[in-house]
N, C-alpha and C positions, 0 to 999 in steps of 0.2 A: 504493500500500500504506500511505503514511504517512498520507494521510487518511483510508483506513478506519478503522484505529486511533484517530486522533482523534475519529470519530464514532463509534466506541463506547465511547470512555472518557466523551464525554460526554451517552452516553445515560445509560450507567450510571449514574453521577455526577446524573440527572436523574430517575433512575428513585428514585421513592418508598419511604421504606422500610418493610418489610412493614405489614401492618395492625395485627398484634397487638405490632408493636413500641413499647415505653413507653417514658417516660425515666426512669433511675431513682428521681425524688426521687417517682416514681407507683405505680412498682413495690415500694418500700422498705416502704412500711407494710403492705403487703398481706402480703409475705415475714414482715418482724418478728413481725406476731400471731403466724404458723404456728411460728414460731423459739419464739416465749414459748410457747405453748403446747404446744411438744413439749419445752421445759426442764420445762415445770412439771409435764408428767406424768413427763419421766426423773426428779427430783427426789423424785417419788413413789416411782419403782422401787427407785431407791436406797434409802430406809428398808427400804422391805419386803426387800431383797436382807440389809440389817445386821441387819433384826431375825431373831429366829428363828421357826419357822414356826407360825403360829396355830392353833388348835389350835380344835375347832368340835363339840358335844355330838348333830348331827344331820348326816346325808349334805345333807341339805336345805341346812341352812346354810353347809355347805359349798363346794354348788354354786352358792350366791347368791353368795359371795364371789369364786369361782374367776371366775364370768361377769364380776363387775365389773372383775377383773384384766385378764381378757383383753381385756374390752370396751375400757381405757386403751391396753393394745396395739396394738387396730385404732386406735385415736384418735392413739397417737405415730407409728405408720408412716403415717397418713392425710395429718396434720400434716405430717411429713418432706418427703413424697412431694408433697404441696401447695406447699411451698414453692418447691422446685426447678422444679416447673410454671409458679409465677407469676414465677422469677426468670429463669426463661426467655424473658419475654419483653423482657427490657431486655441490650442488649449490652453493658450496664456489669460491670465484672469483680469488682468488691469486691461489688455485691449477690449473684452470682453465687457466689462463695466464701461468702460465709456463708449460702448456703440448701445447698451442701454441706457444712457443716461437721458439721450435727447426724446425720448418715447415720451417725455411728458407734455413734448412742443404737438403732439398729436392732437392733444387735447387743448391747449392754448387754439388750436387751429381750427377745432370746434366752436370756440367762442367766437373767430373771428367768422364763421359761418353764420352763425347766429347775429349777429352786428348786422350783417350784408341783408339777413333777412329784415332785416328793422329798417336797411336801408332802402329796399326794394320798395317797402310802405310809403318813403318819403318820396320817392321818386313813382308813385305811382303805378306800381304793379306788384303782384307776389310773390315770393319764393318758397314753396318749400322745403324746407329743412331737412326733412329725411328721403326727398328724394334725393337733395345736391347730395346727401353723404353715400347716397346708394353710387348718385353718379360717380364720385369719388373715388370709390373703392373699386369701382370698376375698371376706372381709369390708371390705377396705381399699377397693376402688372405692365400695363405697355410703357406707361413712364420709368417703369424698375428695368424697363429693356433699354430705352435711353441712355438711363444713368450710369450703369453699368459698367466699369473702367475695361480695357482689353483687358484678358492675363498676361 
């Protein structure tokens, strides 16, 4: 019994680690972009969240602006969502924590959905809210193809 044991610790021990496994000083830059890039668009949200809501003399203009917004929304959850993908593949813990950390601009992002829905009021038409998140989320796999760095 004792030498099976030994011979499987040192299979294990022998066995390769996964393929898509990196090390982290490989994995770090790829994370970092997706990190800066979903600061720089929550950094965005945040004005728009302080300012007060824009105000637009055509539905038209309106809806060019609304798209751009949301369009940043697909692009921070794509971003988010990307990172924690490629920090995935290093078993280092610190890359690992900070491609979690930005998950909570997810939610900031949700607020700033909800704003636009208030602003949609003031400019004279509707939004709602659970569809733009439907649209959202539908839209995040082909933006996560986007962003996506070469290997």
């Amino acid at each position: 019994m004792g030498l099976l044991l030994v011979v499987a610790l040192v299979t294990l021990a022998a066995t390769p680690a996964l393929p898509d496994e990196r090390p982290a000083d490989v994995v770090w830059p790829r994370v970092a972009h997706h990190l800066d890039e979903a600061s720089r668009l929550a950094t965005h949200f945040e004005g728009v969240l302080r300012e007060s809501c824009p105000r637009f003399a055509s539905p038209v203009e309106w809806d060019t602006y609304l798209d751009g917004e949301l369009q940043r929304v697909v692009l921070l959850v794509a971003h988010v969502e990307q990172a924690w993908v490629e920090a995935k593949m290093t078993d280092d813990d610190d890359v690992r924590r900070a491609a979690k950390a930005p998950r909570r601009r997810v939610q900031e992002a949700r607020g700033l959905v909800d704003k636009l829905a208030g602003c949609a009021e003031a400019n004279g038409t509707h939004l709602p809210v659970g569809a733009l998140w439907k649209w959202v989320e539908q839209e995040v796999p082909r933006a996560r193809v986007e962003v996506t760095l070469p290997r």
